[in-house]
N, C-alpha and C positions, 0 to 999 in steps of 0.2 A: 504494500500500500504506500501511495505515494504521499511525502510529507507536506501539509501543508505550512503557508507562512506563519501562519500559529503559531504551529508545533514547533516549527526552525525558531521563530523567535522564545518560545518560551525555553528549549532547547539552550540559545544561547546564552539567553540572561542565567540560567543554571551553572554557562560553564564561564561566564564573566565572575560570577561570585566563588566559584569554586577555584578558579586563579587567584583570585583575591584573598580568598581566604588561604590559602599556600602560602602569599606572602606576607612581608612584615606590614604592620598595619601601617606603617606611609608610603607603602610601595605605589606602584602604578602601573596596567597592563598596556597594551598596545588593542586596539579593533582586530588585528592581523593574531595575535595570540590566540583568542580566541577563535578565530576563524578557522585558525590550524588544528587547534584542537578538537571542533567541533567536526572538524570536516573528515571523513573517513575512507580518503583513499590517502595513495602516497606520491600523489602527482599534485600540479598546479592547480588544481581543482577548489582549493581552500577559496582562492582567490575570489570565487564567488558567492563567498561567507560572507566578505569583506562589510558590504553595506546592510545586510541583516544582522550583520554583529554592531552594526554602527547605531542603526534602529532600538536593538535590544538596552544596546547603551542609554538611549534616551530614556527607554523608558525606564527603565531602571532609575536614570535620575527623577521624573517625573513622580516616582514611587519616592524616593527618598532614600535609598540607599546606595547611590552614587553618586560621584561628581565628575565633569567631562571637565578636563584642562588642555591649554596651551601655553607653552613655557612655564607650568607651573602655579596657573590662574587659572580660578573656572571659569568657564564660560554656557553661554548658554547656547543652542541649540542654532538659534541665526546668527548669533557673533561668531561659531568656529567655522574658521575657513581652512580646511589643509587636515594635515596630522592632529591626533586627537590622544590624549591618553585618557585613561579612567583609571578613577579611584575610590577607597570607600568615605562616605560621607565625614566630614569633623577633622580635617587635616588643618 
């Protein structure tokens, strides 16, 4: 059965917090992290995670338990232009 965008995104916000939770609590992931992780071949394929992991991140912040950065600042949703990271909430 084929997965839907649901499934992928709630899928990813599962595996954005379970990175986060790996790391030290001021760490920060990359979109691309999880995208690799979530993705399950061993080819370029992840690549197409990219922006459903990017989505998952939103909402995740929306939820309150992330925060999306650039250089170190969070930002919101229309100010991030480029590279993103994510972290957990209270940094």
């Amino acid at each position: 059965m084929a997965e839907t965008d649901r499934d992928l995104t709630q899928r990813l916000e599962q595996v954005i917090m379970s990175l986060l939770e790996q790391r030290a609590a001021t760490a920060s992931i990359c979109p691309s992290d999880a995208a690799r992780e979530a993705y399950e071949g061993d080819d370029e394929g992840w690549r197409a995670l990219m922006e459903p992991a990017r989505r998952a991140a939103w909402r995740l912040v929306a939820a309150g338990e992330v925060e999306v950065t650039q250089a170190g600042r969070p930002v919101t949703e229309t100010e991030a232009r480029g590279p993103i990271r994510i972290r957990r909430t209270g940094r």
